[in-house]
VEXDREN-2710 file (C-alpha; in Angstrom, 1 decimal):
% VEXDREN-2710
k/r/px/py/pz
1/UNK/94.9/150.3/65.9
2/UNK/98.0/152.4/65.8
3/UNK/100.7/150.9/63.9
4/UNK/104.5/152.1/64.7
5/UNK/106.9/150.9/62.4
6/UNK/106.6/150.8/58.4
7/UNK/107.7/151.2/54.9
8/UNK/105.4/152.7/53.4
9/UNK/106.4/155.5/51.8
10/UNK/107.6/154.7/47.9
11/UNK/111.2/154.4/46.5
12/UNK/112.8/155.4/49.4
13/UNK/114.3/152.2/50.9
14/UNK/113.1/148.6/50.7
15/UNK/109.6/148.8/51.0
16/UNK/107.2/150.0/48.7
17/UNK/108.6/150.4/45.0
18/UNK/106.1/152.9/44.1
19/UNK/103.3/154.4/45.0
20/UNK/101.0/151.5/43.6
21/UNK/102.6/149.6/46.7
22/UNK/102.4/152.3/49.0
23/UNK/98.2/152.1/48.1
24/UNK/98.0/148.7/48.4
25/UNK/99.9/148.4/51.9
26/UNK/97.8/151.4/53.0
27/UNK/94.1/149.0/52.0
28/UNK/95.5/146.1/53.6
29/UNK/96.2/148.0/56.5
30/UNK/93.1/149.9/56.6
31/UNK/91.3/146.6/55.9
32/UNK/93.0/145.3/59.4
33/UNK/91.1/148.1/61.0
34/UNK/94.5/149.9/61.5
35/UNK/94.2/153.7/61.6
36/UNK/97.2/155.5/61.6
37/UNK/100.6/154.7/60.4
38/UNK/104.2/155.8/61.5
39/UNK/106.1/155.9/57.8
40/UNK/109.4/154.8/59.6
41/UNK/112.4/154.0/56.4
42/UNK/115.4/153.3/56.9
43/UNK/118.3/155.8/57.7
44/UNK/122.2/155.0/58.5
45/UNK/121.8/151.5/57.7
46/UNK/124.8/151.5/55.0
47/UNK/122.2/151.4/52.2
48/UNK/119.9/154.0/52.6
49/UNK/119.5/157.5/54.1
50/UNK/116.3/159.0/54.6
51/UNK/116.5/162.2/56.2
52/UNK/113.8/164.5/58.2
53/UNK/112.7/167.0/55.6
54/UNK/112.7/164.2/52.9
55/UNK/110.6/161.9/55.0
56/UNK/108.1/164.7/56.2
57/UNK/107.7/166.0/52.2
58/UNK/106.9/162.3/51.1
59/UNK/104.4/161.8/54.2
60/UNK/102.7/164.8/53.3
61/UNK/102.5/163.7/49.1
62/UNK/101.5/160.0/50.2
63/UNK/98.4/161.8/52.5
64/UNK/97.0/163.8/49.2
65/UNK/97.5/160.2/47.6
66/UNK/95.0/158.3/50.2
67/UNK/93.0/161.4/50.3
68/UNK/92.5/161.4/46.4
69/UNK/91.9/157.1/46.8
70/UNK/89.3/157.5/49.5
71/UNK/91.4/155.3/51.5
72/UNK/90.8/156.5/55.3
73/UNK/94.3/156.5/57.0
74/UNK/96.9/158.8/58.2
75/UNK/100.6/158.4/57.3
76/UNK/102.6/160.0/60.2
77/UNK/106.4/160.9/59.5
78/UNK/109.1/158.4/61.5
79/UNK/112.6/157.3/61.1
80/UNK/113.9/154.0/61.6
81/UNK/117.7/154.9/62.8
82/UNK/120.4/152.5/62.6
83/UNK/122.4/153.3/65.9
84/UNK/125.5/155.1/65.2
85/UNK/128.1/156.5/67.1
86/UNK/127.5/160.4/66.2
87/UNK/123.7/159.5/66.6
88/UNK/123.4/161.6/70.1
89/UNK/125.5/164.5/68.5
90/UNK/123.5/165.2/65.6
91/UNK/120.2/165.4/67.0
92/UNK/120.8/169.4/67.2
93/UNK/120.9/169.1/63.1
94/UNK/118.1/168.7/60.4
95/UNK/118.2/164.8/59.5
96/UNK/117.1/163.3/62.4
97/UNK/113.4/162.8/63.2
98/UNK/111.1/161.7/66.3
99/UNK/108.4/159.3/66.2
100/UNK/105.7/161.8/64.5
101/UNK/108.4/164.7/65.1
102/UNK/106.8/164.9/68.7
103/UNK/110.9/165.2/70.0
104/UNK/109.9/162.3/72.4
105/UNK/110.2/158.5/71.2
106/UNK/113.1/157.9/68.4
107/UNK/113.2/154.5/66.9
108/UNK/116.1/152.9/67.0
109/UNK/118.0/149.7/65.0
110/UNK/120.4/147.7/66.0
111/UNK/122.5/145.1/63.7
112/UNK/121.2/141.9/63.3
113/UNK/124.1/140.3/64.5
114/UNK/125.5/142.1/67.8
115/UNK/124.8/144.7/69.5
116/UNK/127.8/147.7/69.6
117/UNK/129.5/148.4/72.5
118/UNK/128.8/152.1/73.0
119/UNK/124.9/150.9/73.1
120/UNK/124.2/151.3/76.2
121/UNK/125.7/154.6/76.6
122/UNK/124.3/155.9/73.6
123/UNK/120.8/155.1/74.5
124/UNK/121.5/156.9/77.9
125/UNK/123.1/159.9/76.4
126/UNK/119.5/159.6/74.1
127/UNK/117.3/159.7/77.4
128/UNK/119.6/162.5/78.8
129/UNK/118.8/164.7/76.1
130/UNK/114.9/163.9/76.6
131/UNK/114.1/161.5/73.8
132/UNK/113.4/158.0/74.5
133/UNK/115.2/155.1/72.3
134/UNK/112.6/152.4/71.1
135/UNK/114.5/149.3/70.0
136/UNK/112.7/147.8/67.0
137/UNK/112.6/144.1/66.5
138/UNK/115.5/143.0/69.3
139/UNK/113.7/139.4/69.3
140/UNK/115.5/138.8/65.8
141/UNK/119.1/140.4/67.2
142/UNK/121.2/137.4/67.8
143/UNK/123.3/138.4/70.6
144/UNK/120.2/139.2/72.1
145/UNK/118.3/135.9/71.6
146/UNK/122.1/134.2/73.3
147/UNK/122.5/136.8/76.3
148/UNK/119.0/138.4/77.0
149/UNK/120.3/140.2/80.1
150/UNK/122.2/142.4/77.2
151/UNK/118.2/143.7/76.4
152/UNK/117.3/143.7/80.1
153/UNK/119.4/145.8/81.2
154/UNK/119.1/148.4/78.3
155/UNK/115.2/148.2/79.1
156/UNK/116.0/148.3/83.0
157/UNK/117.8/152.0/82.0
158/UNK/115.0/153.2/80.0
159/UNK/114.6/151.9/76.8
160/UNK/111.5/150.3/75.3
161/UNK/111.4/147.9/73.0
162/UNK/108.9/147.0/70.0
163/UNK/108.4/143.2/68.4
164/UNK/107.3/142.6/65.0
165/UNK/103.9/141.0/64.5
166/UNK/104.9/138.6/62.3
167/UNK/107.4/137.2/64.8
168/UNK/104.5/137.4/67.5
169/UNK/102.1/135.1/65.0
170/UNK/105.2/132.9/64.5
171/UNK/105.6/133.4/60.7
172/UNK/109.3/133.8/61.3
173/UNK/109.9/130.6/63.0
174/UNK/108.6/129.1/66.3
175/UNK/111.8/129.9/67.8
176/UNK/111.5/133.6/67.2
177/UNK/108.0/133.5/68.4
178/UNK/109.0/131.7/71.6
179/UNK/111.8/134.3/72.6
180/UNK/108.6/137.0/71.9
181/UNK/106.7/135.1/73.7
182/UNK/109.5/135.8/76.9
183/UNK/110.2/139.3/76.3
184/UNK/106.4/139.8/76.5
185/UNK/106.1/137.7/79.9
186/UNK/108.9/139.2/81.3
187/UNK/108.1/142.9/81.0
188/UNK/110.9/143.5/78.1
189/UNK/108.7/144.7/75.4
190/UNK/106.3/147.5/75.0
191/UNK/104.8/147.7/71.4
192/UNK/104.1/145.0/68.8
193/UNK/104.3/146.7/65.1
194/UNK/103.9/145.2/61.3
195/UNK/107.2/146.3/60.2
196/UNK/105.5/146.0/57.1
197/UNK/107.5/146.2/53.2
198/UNK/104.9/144.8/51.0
199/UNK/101.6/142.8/50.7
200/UNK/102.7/139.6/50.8
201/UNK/106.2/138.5/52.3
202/UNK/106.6/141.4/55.0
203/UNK/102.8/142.4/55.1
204/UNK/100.8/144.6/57.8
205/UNK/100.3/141.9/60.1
206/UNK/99.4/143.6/63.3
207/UNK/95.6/142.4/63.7
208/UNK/96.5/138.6/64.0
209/UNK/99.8/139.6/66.4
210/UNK/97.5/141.7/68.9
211/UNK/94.8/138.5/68.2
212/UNK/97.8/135.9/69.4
213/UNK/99.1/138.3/71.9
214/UNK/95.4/138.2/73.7
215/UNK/95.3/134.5/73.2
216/UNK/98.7/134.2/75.3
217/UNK/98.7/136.8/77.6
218/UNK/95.1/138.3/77.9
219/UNK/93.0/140.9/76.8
220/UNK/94.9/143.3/79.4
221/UNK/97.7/142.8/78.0
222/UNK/96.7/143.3/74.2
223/UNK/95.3/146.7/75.3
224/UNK/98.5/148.1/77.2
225/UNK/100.5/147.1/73.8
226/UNK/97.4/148.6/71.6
227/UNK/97.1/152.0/74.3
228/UNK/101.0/152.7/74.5
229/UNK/101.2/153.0/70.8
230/UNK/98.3/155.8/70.6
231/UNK/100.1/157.0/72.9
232/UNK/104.0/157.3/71.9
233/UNK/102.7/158.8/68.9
234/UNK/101.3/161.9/70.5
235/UNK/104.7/162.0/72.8
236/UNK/102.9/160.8/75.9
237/UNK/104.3/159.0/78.5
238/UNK/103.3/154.7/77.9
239/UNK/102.8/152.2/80.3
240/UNK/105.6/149.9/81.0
241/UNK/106.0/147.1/84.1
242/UNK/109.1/146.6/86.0
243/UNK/111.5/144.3/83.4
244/UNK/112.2/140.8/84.2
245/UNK/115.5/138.9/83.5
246/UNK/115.5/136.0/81.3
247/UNK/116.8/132.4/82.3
248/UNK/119.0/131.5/79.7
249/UNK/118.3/128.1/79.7
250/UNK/114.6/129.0/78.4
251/UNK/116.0/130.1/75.0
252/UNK/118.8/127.3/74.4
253/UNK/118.7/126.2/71.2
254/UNK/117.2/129.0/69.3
255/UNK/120.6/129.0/67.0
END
């Protein structure tokens, strides 16, 4: 397994303090049968900025690190971009980085609360200038949850989407788990990833999500998720059915 989205890399945001935590996330994911991990900290978020050469110097440190530990998994450089407004202009600069700086998938981050009004023509002006926007965890975005058609019709214009596997196993609520449960069945999500900040409250989670996703959905499905993250992270195209609108009424409630 290919995991997407993590913070693993030490003192750089809020995920592992050190690089004690960075080894012990990197075990417990290597102990999941996970292989390879996108290092994907935070940037833009109003709290921390984690720039490209930063984030490819500390990928590099925490490789030697598992090397030395005999821990066999590869850290691959990401970037977990809160969207901005200046976002599409300063992709010709330094700070920015691709999904394994393959200048193909870019993660992107929405607040938790709403999604900005220039989002949809950001993520456009994204796809115009050849990278794809991946919108991490939109099952936990509250406008979302209360007006789906908001995440439709980003996806229906080219974005993909990736769920966190903690909200898949339905360790953030049933409700959350229900509304990933939708964006699943109705073709608006395209990875499932840890997301992972420690051990224990935000943990590499992504054997029991593909596990519950299977359970639900079916083995073909659990594969497409598992396949389209080996492939995004060698900037290869990932498969992806034609999205689905949600009826409201099947998400009343979740707030």
């Amino acid at each position: 397994m290919i995991d997407i989205h993590s913070h693993i890399l030490p003192g750089i945001d809020d995920g592992a303090k050190n690089i004690d935590d960075s080894l012990a996330m990197a075990r417990q994911a290597f102990n999941q049968g996970i292989t390879k991990v996108v290092a994907s900290p935070h940037n833009k978020n109003g709290t921390f900025d984690n720039t490209k050469p930063s984030i490819i110097q500390d990928v590099a440190i925490l490789n030697k690190e598992l090397q030395r530990e005999g821990i066999d998994l590869e850290i691959l450089p990401g970037q977990e971009n809160r969207i901005y407004g200046e976002l599409v202009e300063e992709l010709e600069g330094s700070d920015l980085l691709t999904v394994n700086d393959k200048g193909v998938y870019m993660l992107i981050e929405f607040p938790s609360s709403h999604l900005p009004r220039y989002a949809n023509k950001l993520l456009f002006d994204l796809q115009v200038k050849g990278i794809v926007p991946i919108i991490v965890h939109p099952e936990r975005n509250r406008e979302i949850i209360e007006n789906p058609e908001r995440l439709y019709n980003l996806v229906k214009e080219g974005a993909l989407t990736q769920l966190t596997g903690t909200s898949v196993t339905g360790k953030m609520g049933k409700k959350i788990q229900k509304f990933s449960f939708d964006l699943i069945q109705h073709n608006l999500s395209h990875f499932v990833a840890s997301d992972a900040h420690n051990i224990d409250s935000r943990p590499f989670d992504l054997l029991e999500a593909f596990e519950t996703v299977e359970k639900e959905f079916g083995i073909s499905t659990r594969y497409m998720l598992q396949e389209n993250a080996e492939d995004m992270v060698v900037g290869r195209m990932v498969a992806k059915e034609v999205p689905q609108q949600i009826r409201k009424k099947k998400i009343l409630g979740l707030f």
